[in-house]
N, C-alpha and C positions, 0 to 999 in steps of 0.2 A: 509674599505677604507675611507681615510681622504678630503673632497674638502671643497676649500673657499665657490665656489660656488654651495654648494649640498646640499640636503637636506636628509632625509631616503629615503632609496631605499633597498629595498630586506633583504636577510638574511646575519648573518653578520655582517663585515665590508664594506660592499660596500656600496655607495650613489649614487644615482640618480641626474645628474643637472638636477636643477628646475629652469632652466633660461629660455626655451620655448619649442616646438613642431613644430611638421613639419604636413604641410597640405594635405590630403589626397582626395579620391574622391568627389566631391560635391553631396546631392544627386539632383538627377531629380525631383523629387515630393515630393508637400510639407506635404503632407500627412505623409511621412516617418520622418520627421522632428521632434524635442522636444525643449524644452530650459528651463530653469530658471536660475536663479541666487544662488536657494536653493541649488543645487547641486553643493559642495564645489570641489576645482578640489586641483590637484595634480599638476597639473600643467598650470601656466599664460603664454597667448600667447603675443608675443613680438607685437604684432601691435594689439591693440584695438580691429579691428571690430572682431577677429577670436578668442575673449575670447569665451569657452564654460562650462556651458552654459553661451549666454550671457546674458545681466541683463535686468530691461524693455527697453523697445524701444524710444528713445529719440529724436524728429528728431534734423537733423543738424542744420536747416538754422532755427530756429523762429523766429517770428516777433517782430518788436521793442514794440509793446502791451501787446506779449507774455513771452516777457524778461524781464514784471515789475510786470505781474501777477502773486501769487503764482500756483503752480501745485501739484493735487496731481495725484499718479498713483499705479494703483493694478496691481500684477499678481497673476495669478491661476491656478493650471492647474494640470498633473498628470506625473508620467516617471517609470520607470522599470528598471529592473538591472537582467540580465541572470540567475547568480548566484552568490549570496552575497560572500559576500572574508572578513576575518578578514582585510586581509592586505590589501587588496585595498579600504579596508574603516577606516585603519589608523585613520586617522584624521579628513576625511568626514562625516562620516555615514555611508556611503553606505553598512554596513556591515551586517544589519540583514534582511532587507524586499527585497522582488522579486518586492512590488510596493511600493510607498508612492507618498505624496503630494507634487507639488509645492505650495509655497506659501512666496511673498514679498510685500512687503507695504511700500509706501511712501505719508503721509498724511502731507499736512501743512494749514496752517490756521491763519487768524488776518490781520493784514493791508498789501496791498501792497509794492512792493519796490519803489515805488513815492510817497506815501501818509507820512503825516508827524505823522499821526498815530506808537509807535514803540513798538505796541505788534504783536507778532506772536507768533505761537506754531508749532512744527514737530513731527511726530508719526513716526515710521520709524522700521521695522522688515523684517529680512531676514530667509534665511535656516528654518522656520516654520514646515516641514514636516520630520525634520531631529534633530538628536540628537546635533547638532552643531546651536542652533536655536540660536538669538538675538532679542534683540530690545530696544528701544532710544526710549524716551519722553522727548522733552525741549521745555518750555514753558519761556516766559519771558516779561521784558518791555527793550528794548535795552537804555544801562545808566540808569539803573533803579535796575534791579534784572534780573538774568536765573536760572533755575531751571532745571535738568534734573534726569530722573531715568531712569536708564539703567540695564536690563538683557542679560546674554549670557552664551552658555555652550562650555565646547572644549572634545574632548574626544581626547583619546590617546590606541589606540587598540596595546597589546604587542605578543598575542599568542593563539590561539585557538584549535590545536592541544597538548597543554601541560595536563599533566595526573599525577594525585595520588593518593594512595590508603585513605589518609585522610580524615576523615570525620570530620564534621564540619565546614567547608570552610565558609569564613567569619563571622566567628566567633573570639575571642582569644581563642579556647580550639582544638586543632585535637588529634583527637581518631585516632584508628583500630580500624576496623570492630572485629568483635567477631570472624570470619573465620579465620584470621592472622595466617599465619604459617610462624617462622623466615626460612627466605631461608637461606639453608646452603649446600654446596658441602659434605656430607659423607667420600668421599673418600679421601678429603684431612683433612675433619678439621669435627668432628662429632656435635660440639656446632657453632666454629664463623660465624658470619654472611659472606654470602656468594652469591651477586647478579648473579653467573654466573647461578645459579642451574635456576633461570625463562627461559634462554633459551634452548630449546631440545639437541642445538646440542653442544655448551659449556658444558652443566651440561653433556652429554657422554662421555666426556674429559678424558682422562688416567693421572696419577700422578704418583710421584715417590716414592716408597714407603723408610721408613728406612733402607730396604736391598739392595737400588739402582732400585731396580725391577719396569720398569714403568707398573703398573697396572689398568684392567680398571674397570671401577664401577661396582657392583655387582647388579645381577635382583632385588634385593631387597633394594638396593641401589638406582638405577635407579627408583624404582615402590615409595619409598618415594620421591624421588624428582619432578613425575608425581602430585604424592598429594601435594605437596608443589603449583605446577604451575598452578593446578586446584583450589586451594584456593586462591593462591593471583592473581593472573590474572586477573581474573572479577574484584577483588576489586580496579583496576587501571580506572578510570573513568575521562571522559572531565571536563577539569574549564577554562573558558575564561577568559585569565587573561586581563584587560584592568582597565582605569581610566577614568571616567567622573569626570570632573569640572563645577562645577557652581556659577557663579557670579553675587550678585547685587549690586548696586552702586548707592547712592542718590548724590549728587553737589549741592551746592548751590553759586551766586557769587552774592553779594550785593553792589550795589554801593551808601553810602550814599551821595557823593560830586563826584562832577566831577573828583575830583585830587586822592582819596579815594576807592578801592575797598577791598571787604573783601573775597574772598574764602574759602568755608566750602566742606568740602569732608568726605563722610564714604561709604564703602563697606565691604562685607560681602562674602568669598569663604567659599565652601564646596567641599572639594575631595573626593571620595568615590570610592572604588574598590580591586581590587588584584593587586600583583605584588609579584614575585617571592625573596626568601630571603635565602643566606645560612645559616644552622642548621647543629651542629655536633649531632651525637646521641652517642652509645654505650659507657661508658667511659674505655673501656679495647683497642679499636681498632681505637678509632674518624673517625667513618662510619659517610659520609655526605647524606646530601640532599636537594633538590631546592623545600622551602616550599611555601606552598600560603600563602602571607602574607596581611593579610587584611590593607588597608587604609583606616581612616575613618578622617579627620583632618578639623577645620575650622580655619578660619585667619581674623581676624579683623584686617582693616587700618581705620587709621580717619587721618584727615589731616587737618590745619586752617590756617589761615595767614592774617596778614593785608598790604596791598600796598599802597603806599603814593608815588604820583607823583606828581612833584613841574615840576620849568622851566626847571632845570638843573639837580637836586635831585632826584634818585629814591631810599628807603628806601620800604626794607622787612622783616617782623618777621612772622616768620613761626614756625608750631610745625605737629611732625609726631610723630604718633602711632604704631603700628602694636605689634597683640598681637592671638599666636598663643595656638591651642590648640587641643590637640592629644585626642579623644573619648575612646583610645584604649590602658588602659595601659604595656600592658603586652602582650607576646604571650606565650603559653605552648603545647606542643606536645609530643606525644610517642614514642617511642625507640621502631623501627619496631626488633631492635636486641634483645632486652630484654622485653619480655612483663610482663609490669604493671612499668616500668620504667617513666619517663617523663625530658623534658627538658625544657630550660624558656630562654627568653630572653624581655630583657625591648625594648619597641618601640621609636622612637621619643619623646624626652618630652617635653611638653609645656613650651612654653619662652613668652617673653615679651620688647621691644624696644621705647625707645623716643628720643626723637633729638629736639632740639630748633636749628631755625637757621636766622642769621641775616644777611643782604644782604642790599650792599648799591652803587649806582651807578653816580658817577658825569661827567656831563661832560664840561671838564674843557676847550677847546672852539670848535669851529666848527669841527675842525678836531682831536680833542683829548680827548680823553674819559678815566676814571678809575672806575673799577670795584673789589669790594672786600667781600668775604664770608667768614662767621664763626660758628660753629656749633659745638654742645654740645648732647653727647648723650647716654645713658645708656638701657644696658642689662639688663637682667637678666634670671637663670632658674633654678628654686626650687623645681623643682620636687622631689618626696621623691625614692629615690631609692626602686627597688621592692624587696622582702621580700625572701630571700634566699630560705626558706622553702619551695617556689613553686615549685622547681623542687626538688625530689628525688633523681637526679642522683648527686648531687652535684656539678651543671655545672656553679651559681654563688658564684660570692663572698662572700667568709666566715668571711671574716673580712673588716668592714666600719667605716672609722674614721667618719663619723658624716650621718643621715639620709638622708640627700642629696646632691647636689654637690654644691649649695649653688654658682652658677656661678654667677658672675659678670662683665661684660666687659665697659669701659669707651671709647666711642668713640670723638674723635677732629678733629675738620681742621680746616685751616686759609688759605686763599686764595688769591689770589689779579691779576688781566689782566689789562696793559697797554695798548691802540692801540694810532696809531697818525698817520698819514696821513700826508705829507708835499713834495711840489711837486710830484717829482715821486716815491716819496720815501711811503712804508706805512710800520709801525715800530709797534711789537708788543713783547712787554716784560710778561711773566709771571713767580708766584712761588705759591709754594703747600707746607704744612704742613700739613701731616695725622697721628692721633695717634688713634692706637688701643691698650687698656691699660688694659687685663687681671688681673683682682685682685680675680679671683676665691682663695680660700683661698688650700692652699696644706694638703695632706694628704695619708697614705700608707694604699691600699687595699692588700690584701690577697685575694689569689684566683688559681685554680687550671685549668690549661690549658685544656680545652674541657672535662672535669667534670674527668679527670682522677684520678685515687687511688692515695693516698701520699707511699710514695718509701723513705725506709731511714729518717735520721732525720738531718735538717736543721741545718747547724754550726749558724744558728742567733734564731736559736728556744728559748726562754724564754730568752731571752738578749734583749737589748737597748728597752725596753717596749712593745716587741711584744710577744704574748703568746706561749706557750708551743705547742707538740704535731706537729709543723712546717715539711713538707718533705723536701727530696732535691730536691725537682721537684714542690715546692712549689714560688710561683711567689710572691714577697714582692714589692711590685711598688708604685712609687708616680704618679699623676695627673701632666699633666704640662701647667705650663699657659702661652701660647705663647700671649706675646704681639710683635706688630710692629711700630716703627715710620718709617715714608717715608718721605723724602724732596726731591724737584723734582724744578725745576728753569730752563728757557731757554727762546728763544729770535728768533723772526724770522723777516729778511727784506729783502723785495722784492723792485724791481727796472723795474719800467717800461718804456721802453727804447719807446718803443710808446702806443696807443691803443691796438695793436695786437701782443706786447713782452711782455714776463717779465720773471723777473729771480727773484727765492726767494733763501735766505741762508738762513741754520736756527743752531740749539746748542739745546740741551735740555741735563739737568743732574739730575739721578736721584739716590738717595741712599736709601738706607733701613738698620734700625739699627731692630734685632731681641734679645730679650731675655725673660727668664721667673722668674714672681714674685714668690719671696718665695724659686726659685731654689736652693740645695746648690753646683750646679755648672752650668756652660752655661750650656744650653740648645739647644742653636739654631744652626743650621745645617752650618750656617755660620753667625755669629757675626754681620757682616757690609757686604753690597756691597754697587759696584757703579758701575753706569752706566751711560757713554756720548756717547752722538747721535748727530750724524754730518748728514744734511739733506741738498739736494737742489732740486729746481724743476722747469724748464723750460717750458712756453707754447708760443705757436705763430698761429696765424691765417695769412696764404696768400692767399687771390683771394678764389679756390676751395678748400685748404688745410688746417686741422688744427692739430697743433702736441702737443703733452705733455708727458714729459719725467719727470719721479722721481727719487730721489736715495737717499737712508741713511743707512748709516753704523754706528755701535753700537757698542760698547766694555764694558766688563760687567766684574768684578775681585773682588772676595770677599775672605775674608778669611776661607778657609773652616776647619772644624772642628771635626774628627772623631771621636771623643769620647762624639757629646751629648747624644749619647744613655744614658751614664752613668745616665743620670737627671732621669730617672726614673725610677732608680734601688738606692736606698738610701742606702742601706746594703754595696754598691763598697765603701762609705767609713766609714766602721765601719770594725774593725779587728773582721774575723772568727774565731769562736771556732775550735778547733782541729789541735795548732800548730802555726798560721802563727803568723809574726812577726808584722803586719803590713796591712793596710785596702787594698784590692784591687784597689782603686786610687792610694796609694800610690806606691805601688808596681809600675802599668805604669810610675807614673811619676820618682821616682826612677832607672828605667831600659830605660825611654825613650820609651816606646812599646804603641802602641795602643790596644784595646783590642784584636785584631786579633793576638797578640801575635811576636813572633820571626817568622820573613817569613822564614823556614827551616824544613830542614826534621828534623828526630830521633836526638839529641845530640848524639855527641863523646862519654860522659860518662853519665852515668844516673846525673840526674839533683837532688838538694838536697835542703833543707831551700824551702824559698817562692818561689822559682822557682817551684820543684814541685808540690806545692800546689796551684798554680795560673795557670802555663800554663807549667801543665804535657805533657812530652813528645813534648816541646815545640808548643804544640796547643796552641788553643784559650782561651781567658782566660776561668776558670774552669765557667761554668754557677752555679752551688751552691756554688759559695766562692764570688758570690754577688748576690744573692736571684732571681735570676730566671731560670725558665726549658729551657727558648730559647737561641738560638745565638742570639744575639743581634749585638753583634760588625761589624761592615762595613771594608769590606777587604779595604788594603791599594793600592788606586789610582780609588778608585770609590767613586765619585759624584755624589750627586743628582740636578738632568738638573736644578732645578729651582733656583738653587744657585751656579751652576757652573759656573765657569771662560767660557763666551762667547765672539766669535764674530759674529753679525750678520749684512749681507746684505740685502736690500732689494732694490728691483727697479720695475718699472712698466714705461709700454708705452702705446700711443695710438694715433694713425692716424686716420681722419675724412677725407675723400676725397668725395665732391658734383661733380662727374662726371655729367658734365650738368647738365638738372632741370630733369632724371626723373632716375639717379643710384645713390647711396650711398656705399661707400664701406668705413667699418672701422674696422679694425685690432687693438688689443692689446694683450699686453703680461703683465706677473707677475712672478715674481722671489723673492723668500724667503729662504736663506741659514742660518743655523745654526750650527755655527762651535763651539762645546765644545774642545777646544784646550787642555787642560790642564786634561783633564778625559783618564783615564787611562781605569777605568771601570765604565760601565753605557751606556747613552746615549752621542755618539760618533757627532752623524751627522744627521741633520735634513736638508732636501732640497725639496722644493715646490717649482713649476713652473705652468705655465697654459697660451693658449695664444687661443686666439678666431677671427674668421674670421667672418662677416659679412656685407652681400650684398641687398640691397632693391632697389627694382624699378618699380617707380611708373608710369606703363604705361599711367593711366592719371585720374583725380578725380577717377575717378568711378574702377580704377583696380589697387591694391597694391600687390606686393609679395614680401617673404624677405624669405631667407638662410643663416641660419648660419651652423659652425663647431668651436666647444670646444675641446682641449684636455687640460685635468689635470692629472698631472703626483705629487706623493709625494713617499717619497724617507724615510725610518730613520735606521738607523746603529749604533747599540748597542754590547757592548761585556761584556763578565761576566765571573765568578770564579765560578764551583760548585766546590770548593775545597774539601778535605777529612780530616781524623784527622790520623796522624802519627800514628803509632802500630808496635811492635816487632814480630807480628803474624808470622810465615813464611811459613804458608801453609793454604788451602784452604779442609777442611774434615779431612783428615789427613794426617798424615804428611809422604812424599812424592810427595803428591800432589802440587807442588808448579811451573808449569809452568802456566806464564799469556800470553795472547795473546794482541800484540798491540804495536801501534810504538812506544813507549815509555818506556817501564817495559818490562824484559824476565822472569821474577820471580815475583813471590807474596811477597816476601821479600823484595825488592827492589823498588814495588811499594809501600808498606804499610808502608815502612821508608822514603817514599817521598809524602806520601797522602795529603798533606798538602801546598805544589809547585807541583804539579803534571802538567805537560803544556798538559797533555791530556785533562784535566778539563775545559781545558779553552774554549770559546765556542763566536760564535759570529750572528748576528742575523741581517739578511740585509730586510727590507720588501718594498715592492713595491706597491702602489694603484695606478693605470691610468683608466682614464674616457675619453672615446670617446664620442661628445654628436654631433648630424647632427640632422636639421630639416630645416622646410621650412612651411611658411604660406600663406595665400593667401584670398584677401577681393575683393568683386566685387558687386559695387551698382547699384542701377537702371537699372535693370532690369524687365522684365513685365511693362513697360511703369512707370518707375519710384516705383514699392511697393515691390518691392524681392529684398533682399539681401540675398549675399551668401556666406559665408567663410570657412574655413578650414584650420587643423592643423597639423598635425604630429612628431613624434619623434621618434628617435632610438638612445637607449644609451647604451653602454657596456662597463663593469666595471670589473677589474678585481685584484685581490689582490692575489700576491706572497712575499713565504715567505723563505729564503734561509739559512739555519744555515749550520754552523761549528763547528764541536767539537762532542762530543759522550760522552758513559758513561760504566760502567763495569759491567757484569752480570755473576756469579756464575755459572759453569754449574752444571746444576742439579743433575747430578751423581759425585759430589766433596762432599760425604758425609761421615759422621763421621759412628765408626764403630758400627754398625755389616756389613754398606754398605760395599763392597771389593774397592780397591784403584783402583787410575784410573790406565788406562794401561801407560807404561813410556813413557815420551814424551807429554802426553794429558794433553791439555790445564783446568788447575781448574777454570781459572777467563777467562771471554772472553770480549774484548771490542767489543763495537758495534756501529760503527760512523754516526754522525746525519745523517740524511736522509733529502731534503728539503720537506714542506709540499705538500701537491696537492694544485694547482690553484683554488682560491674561484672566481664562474664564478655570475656574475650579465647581461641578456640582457632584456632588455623594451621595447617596441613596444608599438607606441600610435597615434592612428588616432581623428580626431575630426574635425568632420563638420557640421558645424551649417547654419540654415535659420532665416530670419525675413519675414514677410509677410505682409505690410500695407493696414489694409481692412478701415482706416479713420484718419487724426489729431488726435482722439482719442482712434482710435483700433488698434492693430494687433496681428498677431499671430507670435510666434517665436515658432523652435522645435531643437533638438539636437541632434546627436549620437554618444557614445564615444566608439573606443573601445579600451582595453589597456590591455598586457600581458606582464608577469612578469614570467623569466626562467632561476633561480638560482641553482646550485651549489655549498654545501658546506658541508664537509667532517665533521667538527666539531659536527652534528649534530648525524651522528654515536653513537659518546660516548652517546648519550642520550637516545639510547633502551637499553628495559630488556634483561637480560645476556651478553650486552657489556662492563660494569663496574664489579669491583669486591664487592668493599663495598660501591659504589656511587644510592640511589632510583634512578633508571628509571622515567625518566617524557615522554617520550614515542614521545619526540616534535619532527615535522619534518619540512625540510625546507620551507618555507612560501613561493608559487606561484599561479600566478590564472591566468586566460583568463575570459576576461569578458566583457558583450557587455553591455552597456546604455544607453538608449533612452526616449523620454519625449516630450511634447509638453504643449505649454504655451499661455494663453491669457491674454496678457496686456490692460489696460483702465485707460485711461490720463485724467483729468478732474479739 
């Protein structure tokens, strides 16, 4: 599930709003209480005092002595956690210890804020007890020089329930164990790899034998695939896949002259961890699997610049670095299907970026101002491609026109903002020039689709300088170098009819020109768009009331383009061996067809010349009569969204009502329609909405409470073609066999002359994400004669993602078999359709209580404490397919859906000084 206003939540598609929490019991004694700030939350409470935990204790009111002296202030303290949860410690921590440390720090030092002294320094760290730790040192002379250095880490937890039989995990090498037994079903297939046999009650399964006879596995059939489940079994073990990050970061900002300052910047990240990556194995069957894939990458940024501010003149020269670099080059792993096999695949490769960029600001009088930007800036990435010979199975490329890819990218912009003010008028013109300028150099790989055997010989084999020995199932492709220019220009002015009106108009136009260097034909998915956006927006404040309305409408139309596939199949125009008259480019453009061919069943007469040799049986064009294994070509009336002919809406509202001095009530809403008009297939319709209600009232200093309610609703509507390839077949095993089931075809002849427009095929895909979010907070001070405060949070969210298709697909009955099986009985269907089914409801519900104490035992002490408690109760079907014996040829990672209930508590001593 998709929201503006969401963050991760649960398993899935679903998201959690992370806009606030509703308040729950306060406790009684403060004993039961915790708090720090170390304790990162998942969720910010919409009114200050009921942040949990919250941070030190700061009073409200200090005195005018104490608002020119610096302050420093510790906390310390300890907190607990039920039972650790990967997922509820996401991005907190909280995912491995039953206890850790509070611990925050804010130390400052040097002159006063009255004293004419302007050095001071700040020490400042938080999350200390937690793997999301920080901390800031800035020291300086103010108009002189600041200096800072800063550390922080972020962690990003993905799965801890996930399981493989690999060994070596983080590392680049995974083995099998020596135990390895290839799972395979006996009863249907005596070698291929076969994940059902890990489950008892799959691998019992009866099959249909050659003579029709469904039969069931034999004891000794059965007793090896015991041995099978007993060796691989155990070998499936935990890896918590997750990512830690860590950052440091030095600044320096030098001011030689008052008008003169210099900015020096460098940091330094390091990622380190697992994360899951698809891997084809077997090259006979392309059996997959979800590997652990180590991350190990650091990133250099440096950044300088010098600032020059005059009366009216501000001038900037800047320069940016960033210069990345992968630990790790290469991943290699074993073919659970074939033992002593291996497969490879190259990681991330180290790149490199700089940019100059020069900035300059006049303003031209009181009310008028010009600002204009320009920047210069280059790629690069040279890694040396990894060395074929690493994998055995033959799963890279065999042929490399140069050792590496030799990337190079040139980036531009030119910029420029009017604004001018004059009466009630305020006037703002802008225009954008962006070039990103691909000059990667072109080149045709060779290489064989997921390490599969070569089939046949290539009509381009040892012709136009490619070598000998080529399959037909051999992939002859070029690199493409997508470059883009954008030019973007628009203008907005507002009209202020008083203090508390106004009305803006605005225009913006934006184009993009797309193509690639070196291409020898477009490339790009659509050539040119353009896009105008018409925008206004209305505000007014009355008395208790205040309102604001938006709206812009966009229209987007570009030329789209079905044939850039071709750019990176080189061979579409060079004429194939064995007949034809003519290059497969020429052929479409000759006949007018896309690759997709003649939209039609079987021809009247068999087809002859380049007809049949391009698009036999009038299919799609032939895949080896221009060098590759795949469909490549895009059915005709499907687009791709992001260069689709659109129009979009958007609007947004919102009401501020101050009922009296002690209720607040504000309402708004949000609307995002996305109309692909002109797509036939693909993405159809995109529509988001969301509208939120919110109430606070302030019974008086000392008692605040607030409720809200969220709903977000998104919507997207997609349709597609699994179309088929036309055939003269006319039956199904043998022949007799030839009744089909379905609303479309009564014969297998009739369907298989039409496999190609089949309107059975066609299929459509409606999804639905809504988000319920309700809470309520509540703050109540002074208390205990003035030193207890008490607040509290809560929330309830429920999320839910449906997914509603149309359309079906056809499945063989399994006793339509050739002979010696006996023919079906007459009348029995050989081929069965079987119409979509909608998915199951992916269910997401959160529950989350949060009530927090402060305790003031002096101006300089107190204690704060906290207790969170928050449960997470998903639903999702998808996770199914990810045990052992539910897939056929996919490893088991054994993951299940991610929920927890968990209680957290902590308590805290602050000290101000």
């Amino acid at each position: 599930m998709k929201s503006r206003n969401a963050c991760g939540f649960g398993a899935g598609s679903m998201r959690v709003l992370g806009r606030a929490s509703i308040a729950a019991g306060l406790l009684v004694a403060l004993s039961t209480f915790a708090a720090a700030q170390t304790v990162p939350q998942n969720t910010t409470g919409r009114n200050p005092g009921t942040q949990v935990p919250p941070g030190i204790y700061i009073p409200d009111e200090p005195t005018a002595a104490e608002q020119t002296r610096l302050h420093s202030r510790t906390q310390i303290g300890a907190a607990g956690i039920s039972a650790p949860s990967f997922k509820f410690g996401e991005y907190n921590g909280l995912n491995k210890f039953h206890a850790f440390a509070i611990g925050n720090f804010d130390y400052r030092g040097g002159a006063s804020y009255d004293s004419t002294d302007a050095w001071q320094w700040r020490f400042r760290g938080s999350s200390l007890g937690l793997e999301t730790r920080n901390g800031i040192l800035d020291f300086g002379k103010q108009g002189k020089f600041q200096v800072r250095f800063a550390y922080n880490e972020l962690l990003a937890n993905t799965s801890d329930s996930y399981q493989t039989p690999f060994l070596g995990v983080g590392s680049d090498t995974l083995s099998l164990p020596s135990t390895w037994v290839v799972p395979i079903l006996p009863q249907k297939n005596a070698t291929a790899l076969n994940y059902f046999a890990l489950n008892p009650v799959t691998a019992a399964g009866s099959v249909y034998n050659s003579k029709g006879v469904l039969t069931a596995p034999t004891q000794a059939q059965l007793n090896a695939m015991a041995a099978i489940r007993a060796a691989d079994l155990p070998a499936f073990r935990n890896v918590d896949l997750s990512l830690t990050r860590k950052r440091g970061e030095t600044q320096l900002l030098f001011n030689p002259t008052a008008s003169i300052d210099i900015p020096v910047s460098y940091s330094r990240e390091h990622k380190n961890g697992l994360r899951t990556i698809g891997g084809v194995n077997d090259q006979n069957t392309q059996d997959s699997a979800l590997l652990p894939y180590r991350v190990n990458w650091d990133t250099d940024q440096t950044s300088a610049a010098v600032n020059v501010k005059l009366h009216k003149l501000f001038l900037s020269f800047a320069y940016y670095g960033s210069f990345f670099h992968n630990n790790t080059e290469h991943m290699l792993w074993a073919d659970p299907a074939v033992i002593g096999l291996t497969s490879a695949l190259a990681e991330e490769p180290s790149s490199q970026f700089h940019q100059f960029t020069a900035t300059g600001s006049y303003k031209l009088s009181r009310d008028a101002k010009l600002v204009v930007v320009g920047s210069i800036g280059r790629g690069t990435q040279n890694q040396a491609f990894i060395n074929p010979s690493l994998s055995n199975e033959g799963a890279l490329p065999f042929g490399l026109p140069r050792p590496s890819l030799q990337g190079l990218v040139y980036t531009g912009l030119g910029a420029g903002k009017f604004t001018l003010k004059h009466g009630k008028w305020e006037l703002v013109a802008d225009a954008r020039f962006d070039e990103r300028d691909n000059q990667t150099p072109l080149g045709i790989f060779l290489f064989q689709d997921d390490a599969s055997p070569k089939t046949g010989k290539s009509p381009f084999s040892g012709l136009y300088g490619l070598p000998t020995g080529l399959g037909t199932n051999t992939n002859i492709y070029n690199n493409r170098s997508l470059s883009k220019l954008s030019y973007k220009a628009g203008g907005e002015a507002e009209y202020s009819f008083s203090k508390s009106e106004h009305l803006m108009l605005g225009y913006g136009w934006d184009r993009a020109d797309r193509h690639c260097s070196y291409s020898w034909i477009t490339c790009a998915d659509a050539k040119e768009t353009n896009e105008n956006t018409f925008r206004t927006e209305w505000r007014k404040s009355k008395g208790a009331l205040t309102a604001r309305v938006e709206y812009a409408f966009s229209e987007r139309r570009g030329d789209y383009n079905e044939n850039a596939f071709l750019a990176e199949t080189p061979m579409a125009n060079q004429v194939p061996a064995g007949g034809a008259s003519q290059s497969a480019y020429s052929y479409l453009k000759s006949t007018g067809l896309t690759g997709f061919g003649p939209v039609a069943g079987l021809p009247s007469a068999p087809l002859t010349g380049d007809a049949a040799i391009f698009t036999p049986n009038n299919n799609t064009l032939a895949q080896a009569q221009y060098g590759t294994r795949n469909i490549l070509n895009e059915i005709p009336g499907f687009k791709r969204y992001y260069v689709a002919d659109r129009n979009r809406n958007d609007a947004r509202t919102q009401l501020l009502w101050l009922a009296k001095d002690k209720v607040a009530i504000e309402g708004s809403g949000e609307l995002s329609d996305d109309d692909y008009l002109n797509t036939k297939l693909g993405l159809k319709r995109r529509t988001w909405w969301a509208a939120t209600m919110d109430v606070s009232y302030t019974a008086s200093e000392d008692l605040v409470a607030d409720v809200f309610y969220t709903y977000d609703n998104q919507r997207l509507y997609a349709t597609g073609d699994a179309f088929g390839s036309n055939s003269t077949a006319k039956f199904q095993g043998q022949a007799g066999d030839t009744v089909l089931g379905g609303p479309c075809f009564s014969t297998v002849a009739a369907r298989n002359a039409s496999a190609k427009i089949d309107p059975c095929l066609n299929w459509t895909h409606n999804d639905r994400d809504k988000i319920d979010t309700a809470g309520l907070t509540l703050r109540r001070k002074n208390l205990a004669g003035g030193k207890l405060e008490l607040a509290g949070e809560a929330v309830y969210t429920r999320g839910r993602t449906e997914n509603a298709v149309v359309g079906g697909s056809y499945v063989n009955n399994p006793l339509a078999l050739a002979a010696p099986a006996p023919k079906l009985p007459a009348g029995t269907q050989a081929i069965f359709f079987i119409p979509a089914q909608n998915y199951p409801v992916i269910r997401n519900d959160e529950v989350m209580v949060k009530p927090s104490a402060t305790y003031v035992i002096s101006k300089a002490a107190s204690l704060q404490g906290f207790y969170w408690f928050q449960r997470l109760s998903p639903t999702d079907w998808r996770y199914q397919g990810l045990q052992a014996g539910n897939k056929l040829n996919f490893t088991p990672t054994n993951e299940t859906v991610p929920n927890y209930d968990v209680h957290v508590g902590g308590l805290a001593f602050n000290w101000a000084f």
